[in-house]
C-alpha positions as CSV (number, residue, x, y, z in Angstrom):
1,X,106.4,116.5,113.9
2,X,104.0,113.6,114.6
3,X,105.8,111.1,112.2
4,X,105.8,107.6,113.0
5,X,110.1,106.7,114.2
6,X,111.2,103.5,113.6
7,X,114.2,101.7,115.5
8,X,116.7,98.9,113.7
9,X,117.5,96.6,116.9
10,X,121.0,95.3,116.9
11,X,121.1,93.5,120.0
12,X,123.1,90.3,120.3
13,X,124.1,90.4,116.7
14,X,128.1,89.3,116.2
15,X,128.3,91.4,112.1
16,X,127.4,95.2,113.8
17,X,131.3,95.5,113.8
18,X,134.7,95.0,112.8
19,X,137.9,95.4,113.8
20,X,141.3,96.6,112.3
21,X,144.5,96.9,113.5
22,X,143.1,98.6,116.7
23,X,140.4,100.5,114.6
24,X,136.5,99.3,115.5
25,X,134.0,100.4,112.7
26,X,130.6,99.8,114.1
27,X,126.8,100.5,113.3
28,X,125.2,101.6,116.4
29,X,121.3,101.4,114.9
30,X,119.1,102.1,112.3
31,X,116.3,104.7,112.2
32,X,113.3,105.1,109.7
33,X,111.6,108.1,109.9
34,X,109.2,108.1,106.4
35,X,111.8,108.2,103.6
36,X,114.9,108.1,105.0
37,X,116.8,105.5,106.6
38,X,118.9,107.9,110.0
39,X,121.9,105.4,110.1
40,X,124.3,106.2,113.3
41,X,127.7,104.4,113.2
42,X,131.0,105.0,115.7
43,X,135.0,105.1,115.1
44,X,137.2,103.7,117.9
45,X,140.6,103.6,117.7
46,X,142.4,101.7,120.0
47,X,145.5,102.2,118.9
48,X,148.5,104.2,119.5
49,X,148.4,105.5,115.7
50,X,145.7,108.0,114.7
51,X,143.3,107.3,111.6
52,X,142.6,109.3,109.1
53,X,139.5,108.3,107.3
54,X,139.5,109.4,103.8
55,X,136.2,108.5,102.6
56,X,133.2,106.3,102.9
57,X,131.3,104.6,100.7
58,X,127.8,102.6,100.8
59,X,126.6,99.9,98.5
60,X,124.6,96.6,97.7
61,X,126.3,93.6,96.1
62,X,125.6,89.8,96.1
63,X,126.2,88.3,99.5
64,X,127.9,85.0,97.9
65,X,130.3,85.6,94.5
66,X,130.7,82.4,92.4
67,X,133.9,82.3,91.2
68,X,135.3,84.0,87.5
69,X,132.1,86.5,87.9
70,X,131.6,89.6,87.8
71,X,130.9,91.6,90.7
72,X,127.7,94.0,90.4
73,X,127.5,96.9,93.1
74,X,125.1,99.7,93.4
75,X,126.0,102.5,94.7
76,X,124.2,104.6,97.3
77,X,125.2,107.9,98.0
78,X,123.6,109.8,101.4
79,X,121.7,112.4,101.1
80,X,123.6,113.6,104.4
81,X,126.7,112.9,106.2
82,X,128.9,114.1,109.0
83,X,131.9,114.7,108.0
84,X,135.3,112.6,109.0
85,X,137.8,113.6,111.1
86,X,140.6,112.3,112.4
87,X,140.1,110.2,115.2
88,X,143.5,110.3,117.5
89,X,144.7,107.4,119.5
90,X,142.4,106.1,122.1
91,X,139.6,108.0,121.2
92,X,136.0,107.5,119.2
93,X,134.2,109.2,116.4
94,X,130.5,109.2,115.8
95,X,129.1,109.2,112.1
96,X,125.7,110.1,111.0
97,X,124.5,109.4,107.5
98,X,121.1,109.7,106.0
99,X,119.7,107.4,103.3
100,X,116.9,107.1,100.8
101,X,114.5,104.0,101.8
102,X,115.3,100.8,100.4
103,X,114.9,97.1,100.2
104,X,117.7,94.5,99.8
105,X,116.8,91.1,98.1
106,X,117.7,88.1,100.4
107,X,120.8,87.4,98.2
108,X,122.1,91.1,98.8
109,X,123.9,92.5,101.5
110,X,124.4,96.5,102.7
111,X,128.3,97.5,102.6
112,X,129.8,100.0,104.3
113,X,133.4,100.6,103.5
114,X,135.7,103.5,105.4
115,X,139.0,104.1,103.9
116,X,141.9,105.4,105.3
117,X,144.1,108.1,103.6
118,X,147.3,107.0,103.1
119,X,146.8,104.1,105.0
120,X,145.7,100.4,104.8
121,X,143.5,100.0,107.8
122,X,140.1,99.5,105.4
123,X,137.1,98.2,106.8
124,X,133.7,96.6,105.2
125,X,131.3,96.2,107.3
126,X,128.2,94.1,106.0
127,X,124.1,93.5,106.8
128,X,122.3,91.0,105.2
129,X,119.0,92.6,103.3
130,X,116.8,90.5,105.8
131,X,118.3,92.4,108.7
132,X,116.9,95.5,107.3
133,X,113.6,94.2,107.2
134,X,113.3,93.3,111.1
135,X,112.5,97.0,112.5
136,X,110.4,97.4,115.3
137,X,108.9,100.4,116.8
138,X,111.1,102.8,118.9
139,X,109.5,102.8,122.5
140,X,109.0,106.2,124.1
């Protein structure tokens, strides 16, 4: 396959994780191949506890919500994902989800949310829609 790879550089950017109670939820990079953004993201727990993701979920909202409004989100549903498993204490979990190509306005930001099951340990992680833009080729 001769199609042109594009790579998402992260480096030096302080919102490519966060951190919960001993659980890191972090995108690792972006890849656009085509149609289809190849999203890689990890799981570390640090904790003594394991976690149990339930689900996660992917959408665009307004980056800045004005006070007594509504909150409009768009869904985006991959067209493939790893599935979760549990990641025990002190150990990590890679996730690899597959996306439709798409462009966020500058007023829009890309969340992704993992959810624990039975659990509170919930994490948003969000890019800004101009981050998304900044791809540069991958170098052999």
């Amino acid at each position: 396959m001769s199609a042109l790879l594009l790579l998402l550089v992260f480096t030096g950017w302080s919102q490519g994780s966060v951190k919960n109670e001993g659980v890191r939820f972090r995108l690792e990079r972006i890849l656009v191949q085509a149609d289809s953004f190849y999203i890689d993201l990890s799981l570390k727990n640090s904790s003594l506890i394991g976690y149990k993701p339930a689900f996660i979920k992917l959408f665009i909202r307004d980056r800045h919500i004005a006070k007594r409004t509504a909150v409009q989100e768009k869904e985006i549903i991959p067209v493939f994902a790893t599935r979760l498993l549990e990641v025990s204490a002190d150990s990590m979990q890679n996730i690899a989800l597959i996306l439709p190509v798409f462009t966020i306005a500058k007023n829009k930001e890309l969340v992704f949310e993992i959810v624990e099951r039975n659990g509170v340990r919930t994490m948003q992680l969000h890019i800004k829609g101009h981050r998304l833009l900044k791809i540069v080729r991958k170098k052999n």
